[in-house]
N, C-alpha and C positions, 0 to 999 in steps of 0.2 A: 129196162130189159136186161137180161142176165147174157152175159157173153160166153160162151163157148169156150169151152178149156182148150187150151191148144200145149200147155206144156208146163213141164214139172223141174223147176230148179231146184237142186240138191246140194243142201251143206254136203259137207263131209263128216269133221270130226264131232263126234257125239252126237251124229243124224247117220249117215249111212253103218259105222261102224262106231264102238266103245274103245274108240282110239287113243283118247285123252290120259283114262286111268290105265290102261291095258297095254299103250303103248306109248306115247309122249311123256308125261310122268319118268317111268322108270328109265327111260331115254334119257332125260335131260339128267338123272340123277345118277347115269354110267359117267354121261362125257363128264359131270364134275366130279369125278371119282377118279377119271384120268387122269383130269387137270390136276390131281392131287390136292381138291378143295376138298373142305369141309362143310359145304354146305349141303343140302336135304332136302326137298321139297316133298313133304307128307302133303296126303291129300285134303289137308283143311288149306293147307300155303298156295295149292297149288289150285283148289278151287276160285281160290280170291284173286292169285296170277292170274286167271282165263280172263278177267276184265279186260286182261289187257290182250289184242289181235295181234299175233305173227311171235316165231320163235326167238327171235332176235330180237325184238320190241320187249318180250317179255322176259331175256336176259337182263337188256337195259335197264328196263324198271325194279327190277331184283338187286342189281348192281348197285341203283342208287337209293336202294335202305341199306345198304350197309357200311360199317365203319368203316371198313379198310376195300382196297379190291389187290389182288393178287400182282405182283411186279408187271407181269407178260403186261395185263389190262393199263397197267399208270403207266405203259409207253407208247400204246397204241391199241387204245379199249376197242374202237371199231373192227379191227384186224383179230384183237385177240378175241372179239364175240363171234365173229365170223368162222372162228377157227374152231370152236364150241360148236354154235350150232353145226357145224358139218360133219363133226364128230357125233354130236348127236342121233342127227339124221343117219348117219351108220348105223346107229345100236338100233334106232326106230323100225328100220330097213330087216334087222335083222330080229327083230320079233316081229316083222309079217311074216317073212319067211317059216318062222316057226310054228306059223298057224295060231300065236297068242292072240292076234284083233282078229274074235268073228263079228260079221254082219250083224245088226240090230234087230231083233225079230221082226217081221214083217217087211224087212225091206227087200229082199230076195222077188217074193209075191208083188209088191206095190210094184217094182220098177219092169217087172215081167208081165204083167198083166198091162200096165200103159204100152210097155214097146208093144204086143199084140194090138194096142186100141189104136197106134200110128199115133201116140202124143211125141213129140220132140222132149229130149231131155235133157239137163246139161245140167254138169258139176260147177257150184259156183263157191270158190272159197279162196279165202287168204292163205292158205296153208301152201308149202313148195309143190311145184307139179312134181319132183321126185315122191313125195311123199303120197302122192296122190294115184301116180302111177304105179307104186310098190303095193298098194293097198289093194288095187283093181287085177293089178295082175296075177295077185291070192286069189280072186274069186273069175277067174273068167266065164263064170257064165254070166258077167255084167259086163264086158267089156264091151261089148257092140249098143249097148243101152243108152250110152252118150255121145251127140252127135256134138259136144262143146264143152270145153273145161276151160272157165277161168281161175286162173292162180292166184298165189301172193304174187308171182312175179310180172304177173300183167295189169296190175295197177300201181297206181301212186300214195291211194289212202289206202287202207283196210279196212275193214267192219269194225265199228257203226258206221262207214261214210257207205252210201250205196252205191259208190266206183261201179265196182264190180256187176251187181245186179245188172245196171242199167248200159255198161257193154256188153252180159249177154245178152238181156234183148235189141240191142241195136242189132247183135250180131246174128241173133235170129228171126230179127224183123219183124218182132211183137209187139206189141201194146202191154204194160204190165197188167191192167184188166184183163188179159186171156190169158194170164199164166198163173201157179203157184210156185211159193216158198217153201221148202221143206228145212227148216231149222230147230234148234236147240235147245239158244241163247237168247237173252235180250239184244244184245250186240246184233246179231244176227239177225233178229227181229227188227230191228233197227234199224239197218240197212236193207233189207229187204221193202219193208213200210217206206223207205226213202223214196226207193223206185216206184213204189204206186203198186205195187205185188200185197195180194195175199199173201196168209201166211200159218202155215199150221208146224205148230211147235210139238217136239217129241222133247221130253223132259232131260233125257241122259240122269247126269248128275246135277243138273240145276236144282240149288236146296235154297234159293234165295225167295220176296214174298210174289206172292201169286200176282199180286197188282205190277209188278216186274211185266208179266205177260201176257197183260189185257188187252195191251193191240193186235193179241193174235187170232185168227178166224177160228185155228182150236186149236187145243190144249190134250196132248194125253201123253203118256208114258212113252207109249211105243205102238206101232201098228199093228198090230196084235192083241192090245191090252182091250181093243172096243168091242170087234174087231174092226178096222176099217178098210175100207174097198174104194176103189177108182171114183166108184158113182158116188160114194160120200163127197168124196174130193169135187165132184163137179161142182154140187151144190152150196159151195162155199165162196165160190166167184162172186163180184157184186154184178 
């Protein structure tokens, strides 16, 4: 028997908005500018970084292909990464302000058209809730759309572990059979599939093989590109 949709969990980055390229990217590549490094994250570096979940994770992992790291980091690499990302998260903060991250096509429609239908919706992502809240607070005619945001800072794993997923639905009292995923990534496909969620994937910038994202109930560009609508979405519940 097919179950009832009762609600729509939302990636953020590279699912609600083109945050990645448009805003994270050229983020992390001010605060190393400050730091007076030399290093660069072009977008092929920075597509292969995305395997890795969280801003500071994905310092870390940068940190260690390289041959040297900067004095501040060989005296207290955790402190000096913390001190990065938050500078980062400045520059981030300040290209929403500038209207640089719009919405994804279709997402404006999908998440207006469920709050009309009385589905519950929540943000679920490893990203900071600043970063989350600066993003939403550009578009407020989405603020009221989500009745639960989980963070980076409200778990302990990040995507791929399905942490996350599986305290929203404690926290909304679902079954992950009544809900959807709305994600990106394999990672996030990932974790999502952990919790027992469907999952329909919008592409972003995923350039990796198609077999990456066969666990997902669908596949397309963006909400827009089908076009797709609420009652498509129903029918992809098991």
């Amino acid at each position: 028997m097919m179950h009832r949709l009762q609600a729509l969990l939302w990636d953020v980055d590279g699912t609600l908005a083109d945050t990645e390229e448009n805003g994270h990217r050229p983020a992390f590549n001010a605060a190393f500018q400050k730091e007076g490094l030399d290093w660069h994250w072009d977008a092929q570096t920075y597509r292969r970084l995305l395997q890795v979940s969280g801003g500071r994770e994905r310092i870390r992992a940068w940190m260690h292909e390289q041959d040297h790291w900067p004095e501040a980091a060989n005296n207290d690499s955790e402190a000096w990464i913390d001190q990065l990302q938050l500078n980062k998260q400045q520059f981030y903060l300040q290209r929403i302000k500038q209207g640089l991250i719009p919405l994804r096509p279709g997402i404006e429609r999908v998440l207006l058209e469920a709050q009309a239908a009385g589905l519950r919706q929540a943000v679920v992502t490893t990203s900071g809730r600043n970063a989350v809240e600066g993003l939403l607070a550009s578009h407020q005619q989405l603020q009221s759309c989500f009745a639960l945001m989980i963070c980076g800072e409200d778990v302990s794993r990040k995507k791929p572990d399905p942490q996350a997923y599986r305290l929203a639905l404690q926290a909304l009292g679902l079954e992950g059979a009544t809900a959807l995923a709305i994600e990106d990534s394999p990672q996030g496909m990932k974790a999502a599939r952990g919790a027992d969620l469907a999952v329909v994937i919008t592409t972003a910038d995923w350039h990796g093989e198609a077999t990456d994202l066969a666990d997902a109930a669908l596949v397309m560009d963006h909400f827009d590109s089908k076009p797709t609508r609420l009652a498509d979405l129903r029918d992809l519940l098991p």
